[in-house]
Backbone as a chain_set.jsonl record, in Angstrom:
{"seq": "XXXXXXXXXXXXXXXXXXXXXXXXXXXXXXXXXXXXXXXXXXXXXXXXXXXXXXXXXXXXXXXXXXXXXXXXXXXXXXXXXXXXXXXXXXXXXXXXXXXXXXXXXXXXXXXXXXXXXXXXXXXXXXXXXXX", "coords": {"N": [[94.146, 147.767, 85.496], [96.865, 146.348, 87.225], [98.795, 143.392, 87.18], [100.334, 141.31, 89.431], [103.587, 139.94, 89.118], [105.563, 137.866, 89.809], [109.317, 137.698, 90.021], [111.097, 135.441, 88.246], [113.372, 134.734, 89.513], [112.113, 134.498, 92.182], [110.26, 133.405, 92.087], [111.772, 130.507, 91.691], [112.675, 130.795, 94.181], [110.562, 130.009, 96.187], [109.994, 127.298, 95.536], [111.282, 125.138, 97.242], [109.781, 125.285, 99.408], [107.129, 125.146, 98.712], [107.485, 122.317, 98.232], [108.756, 121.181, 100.708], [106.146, 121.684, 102.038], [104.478, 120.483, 100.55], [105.602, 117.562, 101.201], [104.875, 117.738, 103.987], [102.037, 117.848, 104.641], [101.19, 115.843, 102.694], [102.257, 113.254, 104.681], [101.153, 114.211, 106.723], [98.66, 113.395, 106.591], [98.302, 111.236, 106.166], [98.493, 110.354, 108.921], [96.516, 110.375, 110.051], [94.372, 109.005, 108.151], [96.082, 106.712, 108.178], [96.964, 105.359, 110.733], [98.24, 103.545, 112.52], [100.637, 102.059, 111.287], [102.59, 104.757, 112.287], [102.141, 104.444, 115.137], [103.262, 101.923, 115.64], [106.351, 103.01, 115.903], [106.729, 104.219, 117.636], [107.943, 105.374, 120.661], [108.273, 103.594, 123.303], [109.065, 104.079, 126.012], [107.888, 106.885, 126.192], [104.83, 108.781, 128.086], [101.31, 107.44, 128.446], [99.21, 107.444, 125.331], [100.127, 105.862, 122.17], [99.106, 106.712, 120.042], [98.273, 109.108, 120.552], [100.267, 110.563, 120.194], [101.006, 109.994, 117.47], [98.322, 111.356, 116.235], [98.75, 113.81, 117.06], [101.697, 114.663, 115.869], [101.088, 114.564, 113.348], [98.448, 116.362, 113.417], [100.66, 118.526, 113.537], [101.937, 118.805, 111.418], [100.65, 118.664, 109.757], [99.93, 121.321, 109.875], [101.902, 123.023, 109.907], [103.079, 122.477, 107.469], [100.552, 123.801, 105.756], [101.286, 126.48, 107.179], [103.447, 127.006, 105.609], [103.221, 126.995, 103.049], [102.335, 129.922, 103.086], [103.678, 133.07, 102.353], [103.618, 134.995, 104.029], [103.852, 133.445, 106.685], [105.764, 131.904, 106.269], [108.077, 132.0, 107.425], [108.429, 131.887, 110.22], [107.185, 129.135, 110.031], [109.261, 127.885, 108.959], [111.136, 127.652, 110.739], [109.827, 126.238, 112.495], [108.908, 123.674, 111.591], [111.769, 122.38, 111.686], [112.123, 122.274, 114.252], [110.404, 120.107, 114.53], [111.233, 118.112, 112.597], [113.491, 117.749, 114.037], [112.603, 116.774, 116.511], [110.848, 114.266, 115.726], [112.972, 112.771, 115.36], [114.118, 110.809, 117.02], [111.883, 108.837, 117.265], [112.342, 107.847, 115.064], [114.576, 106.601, 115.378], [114.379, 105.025, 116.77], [112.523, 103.24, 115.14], [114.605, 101.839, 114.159], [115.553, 100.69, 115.381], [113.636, 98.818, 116.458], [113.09, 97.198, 114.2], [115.354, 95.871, 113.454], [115.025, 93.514, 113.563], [114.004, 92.161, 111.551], [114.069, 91.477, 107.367], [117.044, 92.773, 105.981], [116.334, 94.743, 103.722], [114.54, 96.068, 104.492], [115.529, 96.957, 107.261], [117.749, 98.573, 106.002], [116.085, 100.187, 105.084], [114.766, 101.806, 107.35], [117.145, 102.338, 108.853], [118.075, 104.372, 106.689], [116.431, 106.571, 106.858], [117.557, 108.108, 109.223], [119.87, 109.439, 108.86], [118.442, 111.117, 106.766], [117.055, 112.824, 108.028], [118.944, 114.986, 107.961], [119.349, 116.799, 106.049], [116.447, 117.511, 105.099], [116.394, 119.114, 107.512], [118.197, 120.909, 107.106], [117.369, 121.689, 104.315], [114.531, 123.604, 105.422], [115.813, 125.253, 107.091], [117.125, 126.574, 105.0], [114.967, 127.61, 103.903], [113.972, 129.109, 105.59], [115.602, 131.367, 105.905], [115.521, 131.933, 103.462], [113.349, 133.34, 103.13]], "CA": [[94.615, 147.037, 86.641], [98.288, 145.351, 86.783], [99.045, 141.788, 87.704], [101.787, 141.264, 90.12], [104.379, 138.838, 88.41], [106.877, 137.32, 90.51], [110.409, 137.686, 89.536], [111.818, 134.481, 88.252], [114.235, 133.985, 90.928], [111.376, 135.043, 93.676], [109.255, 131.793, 92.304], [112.367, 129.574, 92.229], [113.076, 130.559, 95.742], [109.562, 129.439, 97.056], [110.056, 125.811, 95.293], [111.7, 124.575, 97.95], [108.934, 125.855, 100.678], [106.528, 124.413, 98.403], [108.305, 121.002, 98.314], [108.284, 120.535, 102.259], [104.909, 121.857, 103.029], [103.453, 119.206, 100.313], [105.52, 116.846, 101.624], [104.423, 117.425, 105.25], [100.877, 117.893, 104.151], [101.119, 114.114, 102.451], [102.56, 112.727, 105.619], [100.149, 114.388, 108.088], [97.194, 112.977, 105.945], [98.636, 109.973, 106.544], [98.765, 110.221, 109.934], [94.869, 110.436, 110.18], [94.225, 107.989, 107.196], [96.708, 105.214, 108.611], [97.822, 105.828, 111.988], [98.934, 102.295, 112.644], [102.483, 102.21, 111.416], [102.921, 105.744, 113.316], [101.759, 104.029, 116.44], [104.389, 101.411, 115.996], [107.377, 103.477, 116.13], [106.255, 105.651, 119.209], [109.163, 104.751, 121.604], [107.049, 102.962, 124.83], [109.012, 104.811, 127.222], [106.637, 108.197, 126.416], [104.346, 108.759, 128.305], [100.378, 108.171, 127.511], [98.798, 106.382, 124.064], [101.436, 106.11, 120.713], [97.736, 106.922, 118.963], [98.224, 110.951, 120.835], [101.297, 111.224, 119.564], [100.912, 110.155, 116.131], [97.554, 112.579, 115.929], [99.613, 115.52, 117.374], [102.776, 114.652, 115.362], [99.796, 114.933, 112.035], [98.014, 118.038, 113.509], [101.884, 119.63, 113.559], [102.668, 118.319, 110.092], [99.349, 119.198, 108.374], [99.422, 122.952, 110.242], [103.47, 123.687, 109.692], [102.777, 122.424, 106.011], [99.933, 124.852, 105.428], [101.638, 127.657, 106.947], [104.855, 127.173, 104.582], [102.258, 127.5, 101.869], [101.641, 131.381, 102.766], [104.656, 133.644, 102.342], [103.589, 135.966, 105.272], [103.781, 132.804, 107.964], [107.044, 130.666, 105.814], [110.14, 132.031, 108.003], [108.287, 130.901, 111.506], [107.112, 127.827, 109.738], [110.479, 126.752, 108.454], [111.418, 126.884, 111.818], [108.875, 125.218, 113.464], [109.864, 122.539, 110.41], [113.276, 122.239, 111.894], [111.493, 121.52, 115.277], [109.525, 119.014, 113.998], [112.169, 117.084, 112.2], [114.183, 117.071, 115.067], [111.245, 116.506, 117.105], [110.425, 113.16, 115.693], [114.226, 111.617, 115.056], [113.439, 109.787, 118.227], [110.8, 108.157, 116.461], [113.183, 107.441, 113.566], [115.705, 105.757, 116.11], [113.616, 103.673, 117.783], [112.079, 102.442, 114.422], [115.711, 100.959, 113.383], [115.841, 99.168, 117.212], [112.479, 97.633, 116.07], [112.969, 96.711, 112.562], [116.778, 95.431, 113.62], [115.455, 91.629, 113.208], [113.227, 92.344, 110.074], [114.467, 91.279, 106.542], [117.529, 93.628, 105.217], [115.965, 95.749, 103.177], [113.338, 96.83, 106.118], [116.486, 97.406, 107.948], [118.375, 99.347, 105.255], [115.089, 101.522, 105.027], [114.826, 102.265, 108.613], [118.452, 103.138, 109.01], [118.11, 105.23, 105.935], [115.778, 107.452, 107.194], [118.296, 108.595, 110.261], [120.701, 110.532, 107.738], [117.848, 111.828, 106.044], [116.503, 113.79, 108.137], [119.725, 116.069, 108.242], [118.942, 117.566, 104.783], [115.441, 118.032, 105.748], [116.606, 119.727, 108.536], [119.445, 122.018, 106.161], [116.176, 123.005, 103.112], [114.152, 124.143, 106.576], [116.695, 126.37, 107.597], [117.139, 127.626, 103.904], [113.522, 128.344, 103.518], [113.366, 130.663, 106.937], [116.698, 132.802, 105.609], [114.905, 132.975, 102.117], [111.464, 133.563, 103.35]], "C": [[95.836, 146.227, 86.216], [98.383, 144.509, 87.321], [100.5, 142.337, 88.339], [102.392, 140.188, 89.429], [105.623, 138.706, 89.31], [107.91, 137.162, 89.559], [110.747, 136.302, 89.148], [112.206, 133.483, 89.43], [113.246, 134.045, 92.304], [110.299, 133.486, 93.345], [110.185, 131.051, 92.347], [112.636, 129.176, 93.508], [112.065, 129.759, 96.617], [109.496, 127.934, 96.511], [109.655, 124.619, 96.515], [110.461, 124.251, 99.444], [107.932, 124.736, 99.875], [106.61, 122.84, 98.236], [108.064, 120.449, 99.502], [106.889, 120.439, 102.501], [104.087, 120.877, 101.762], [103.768, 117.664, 100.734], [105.135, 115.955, 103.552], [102.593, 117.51, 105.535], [100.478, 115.814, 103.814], [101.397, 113.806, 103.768], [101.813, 112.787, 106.856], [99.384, 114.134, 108.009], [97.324, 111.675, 106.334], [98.51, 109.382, 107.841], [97.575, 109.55, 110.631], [94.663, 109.135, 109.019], [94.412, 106.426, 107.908], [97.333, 105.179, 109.599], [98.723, 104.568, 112.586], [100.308, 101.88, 112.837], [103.007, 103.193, 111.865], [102.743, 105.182, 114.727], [102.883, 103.198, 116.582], [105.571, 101.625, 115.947], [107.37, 104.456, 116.989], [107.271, 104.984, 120.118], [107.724, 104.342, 123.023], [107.809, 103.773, 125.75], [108.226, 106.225, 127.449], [105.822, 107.912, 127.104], [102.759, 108.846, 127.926], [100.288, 107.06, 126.151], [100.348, 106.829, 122.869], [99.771, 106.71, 119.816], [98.104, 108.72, 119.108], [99.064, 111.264, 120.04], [101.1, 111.267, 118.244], [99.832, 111.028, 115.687], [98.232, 113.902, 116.413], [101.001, 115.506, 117.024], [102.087, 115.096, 113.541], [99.575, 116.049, 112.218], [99.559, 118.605, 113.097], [102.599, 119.576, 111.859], [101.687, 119.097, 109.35], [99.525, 121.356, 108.62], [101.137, 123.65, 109.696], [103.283, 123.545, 107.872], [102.15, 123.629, 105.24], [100.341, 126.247, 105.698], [102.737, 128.282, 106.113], [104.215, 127.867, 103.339], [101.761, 128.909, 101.577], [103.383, 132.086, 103.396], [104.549, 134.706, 103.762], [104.432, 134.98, 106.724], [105.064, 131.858, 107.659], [108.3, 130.891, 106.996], [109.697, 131.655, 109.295], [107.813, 129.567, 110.952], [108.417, 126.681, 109.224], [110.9, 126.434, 109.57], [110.843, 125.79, 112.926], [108.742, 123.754, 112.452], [111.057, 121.815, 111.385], [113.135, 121.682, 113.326], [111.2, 120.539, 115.097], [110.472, 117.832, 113.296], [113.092, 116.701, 113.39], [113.591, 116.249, 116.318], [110.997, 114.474, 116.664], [111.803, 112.324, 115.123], [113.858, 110.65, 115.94], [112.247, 108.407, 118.102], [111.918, 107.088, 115.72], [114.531, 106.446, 113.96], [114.911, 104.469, 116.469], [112.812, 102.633, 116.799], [113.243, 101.439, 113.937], [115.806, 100.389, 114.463], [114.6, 98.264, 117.071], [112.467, 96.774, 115.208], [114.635, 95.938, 112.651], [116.61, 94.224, 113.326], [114.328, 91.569, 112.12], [114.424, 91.966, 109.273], [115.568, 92.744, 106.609], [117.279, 94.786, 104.731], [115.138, 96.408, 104.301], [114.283, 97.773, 107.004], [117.142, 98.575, 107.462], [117.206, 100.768, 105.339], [115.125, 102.148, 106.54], [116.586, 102.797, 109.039], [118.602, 104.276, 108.013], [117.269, 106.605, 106.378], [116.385, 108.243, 108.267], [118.932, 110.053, 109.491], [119.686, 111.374, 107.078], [117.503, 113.249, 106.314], [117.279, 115.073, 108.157], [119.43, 117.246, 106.794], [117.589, 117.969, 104.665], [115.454, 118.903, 106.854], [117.21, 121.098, 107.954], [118.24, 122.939, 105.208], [115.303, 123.636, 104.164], [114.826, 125.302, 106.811], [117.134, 127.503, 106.212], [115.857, 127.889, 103.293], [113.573, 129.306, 104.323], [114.641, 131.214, 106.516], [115.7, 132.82, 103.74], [113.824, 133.445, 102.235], [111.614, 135.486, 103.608]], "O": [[95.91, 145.579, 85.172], [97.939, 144.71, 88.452], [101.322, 143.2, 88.032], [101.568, 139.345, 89.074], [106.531, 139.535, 89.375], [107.702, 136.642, 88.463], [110.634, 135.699, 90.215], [111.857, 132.428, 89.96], [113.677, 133.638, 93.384], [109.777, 132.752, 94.185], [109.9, 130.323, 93.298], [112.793, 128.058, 93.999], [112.42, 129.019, 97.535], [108.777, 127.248, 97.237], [108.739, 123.832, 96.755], [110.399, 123.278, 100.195], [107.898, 123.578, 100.291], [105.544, 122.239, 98.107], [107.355, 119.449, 99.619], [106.366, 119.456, 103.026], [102.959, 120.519, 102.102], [102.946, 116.747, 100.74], [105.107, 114.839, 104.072], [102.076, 117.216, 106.613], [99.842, 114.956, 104.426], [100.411, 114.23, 104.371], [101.73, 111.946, 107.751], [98.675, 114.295, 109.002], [96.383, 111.062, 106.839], [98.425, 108.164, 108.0], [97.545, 108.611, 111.427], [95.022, 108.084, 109.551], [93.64, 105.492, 108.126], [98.525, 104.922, 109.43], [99.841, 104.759, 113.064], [100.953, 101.529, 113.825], [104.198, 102.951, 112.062], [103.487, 105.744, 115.53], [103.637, 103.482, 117.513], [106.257, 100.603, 115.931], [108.066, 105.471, 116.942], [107.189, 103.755, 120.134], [106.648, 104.841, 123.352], [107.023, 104.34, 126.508], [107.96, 106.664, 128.568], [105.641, 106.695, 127.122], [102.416, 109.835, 127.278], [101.051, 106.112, 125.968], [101.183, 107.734, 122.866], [99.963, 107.145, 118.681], [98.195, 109.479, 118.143], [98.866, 112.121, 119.179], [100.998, 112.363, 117.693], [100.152, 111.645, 114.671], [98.003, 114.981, 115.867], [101.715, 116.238, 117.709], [102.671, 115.84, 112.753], [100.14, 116.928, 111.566], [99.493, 119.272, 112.064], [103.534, 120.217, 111.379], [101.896, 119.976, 108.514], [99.313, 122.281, 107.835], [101.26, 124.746, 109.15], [103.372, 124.535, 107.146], [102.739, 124.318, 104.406], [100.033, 127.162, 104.935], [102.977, 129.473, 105.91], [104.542, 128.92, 102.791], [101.135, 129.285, 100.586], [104.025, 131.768, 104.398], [105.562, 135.055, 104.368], [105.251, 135.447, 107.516], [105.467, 131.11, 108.549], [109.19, 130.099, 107.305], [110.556, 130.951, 109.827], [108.212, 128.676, 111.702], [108.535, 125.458, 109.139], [111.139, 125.25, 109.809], [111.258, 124.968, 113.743], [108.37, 122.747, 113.056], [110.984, 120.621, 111.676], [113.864, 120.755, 113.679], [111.936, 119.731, 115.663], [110.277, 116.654, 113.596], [113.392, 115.539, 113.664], [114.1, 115.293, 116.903], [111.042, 113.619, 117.549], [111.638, 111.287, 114.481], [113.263, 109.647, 115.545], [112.007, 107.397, 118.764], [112.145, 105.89, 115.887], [115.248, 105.787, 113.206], [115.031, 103.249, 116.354], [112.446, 101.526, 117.195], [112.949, 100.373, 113.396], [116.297, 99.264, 114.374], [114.572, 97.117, 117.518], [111.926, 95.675, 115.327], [114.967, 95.41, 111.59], [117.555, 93.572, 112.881], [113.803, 90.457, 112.071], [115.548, 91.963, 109.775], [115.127, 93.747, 107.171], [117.833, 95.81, 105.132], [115.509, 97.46, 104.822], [114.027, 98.916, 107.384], [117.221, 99.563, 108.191], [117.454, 101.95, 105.576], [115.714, 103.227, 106.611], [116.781, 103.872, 109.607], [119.268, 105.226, 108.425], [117.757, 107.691, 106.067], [115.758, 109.292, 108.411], [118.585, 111.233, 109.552], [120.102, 112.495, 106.783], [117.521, 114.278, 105.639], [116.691, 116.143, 108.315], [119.366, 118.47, 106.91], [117.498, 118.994, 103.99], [114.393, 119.466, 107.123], [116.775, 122.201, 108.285], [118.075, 124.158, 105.195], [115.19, 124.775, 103.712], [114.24, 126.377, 106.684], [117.373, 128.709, 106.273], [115.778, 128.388, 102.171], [113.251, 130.425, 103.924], [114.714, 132.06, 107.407], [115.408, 133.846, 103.125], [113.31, 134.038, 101.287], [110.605, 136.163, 103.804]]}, "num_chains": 1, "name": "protein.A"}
């Protein structure tokens, strides 16, 4: 019987996949764990609890995570990634209009997270063309 051995370059390529989907895995655990500080960056004009959202912003994190994790399901999961980040900027806005009369640093963090997500958005899009 022969072992399959991934090429080199065929495990560097999945790094990256593996990278998001543990860090959307951590984050959706979180969601459930500590829902709290997800609740307080839910914009109030949504409609409905900030509790729904942050459990169905988790479910979408924990399930897009796990499917990155299987090479069959990675090239619709990167995109449904790319959803999802764009998906919750809105979030990510409305936390720097909250945190605007917080200390500095609070501030600096919450504005930092705006820009971020564009490169989260960019390894997404280069997981579903390498997938």
């Amino acid at each position: 019987m022969t072992a399959i051995t991934p090429r080199p370059e065929q495990a560097a390529s999945q790094v990256p996949a593996y990278r998001i989907a543990a860090l959307l895995l951590g984050v959706g655990t979180i969601h459930f764990v500590a829902p709290k500080p997800f609740d307080d960056i839910i914009p109030a004009e949504l409609p409905g609890s900030p509790r729904f959202y942050t459990y169905a912003s988790g479910v979408a994190e924990l399930g897009i995570g796990a499917l990155l994790l299987v090479p069959r399901t990675r090239r619709l999961a990167a995109l449904a990634a790319v959803a999802l980040f764009i998906g919750v900027f809105p979030g990510n806005v409305n936390m720097v209009r909250l945190w605007w009369g917080k200390p500095w640093p609070l501030r600096i963090l919450a504005l930092a997270r705006l820009p971020l997500q564009i490169p989260m958005i960019t390894e997404a899009l280069k997981i579903r063309r390498n997938a």
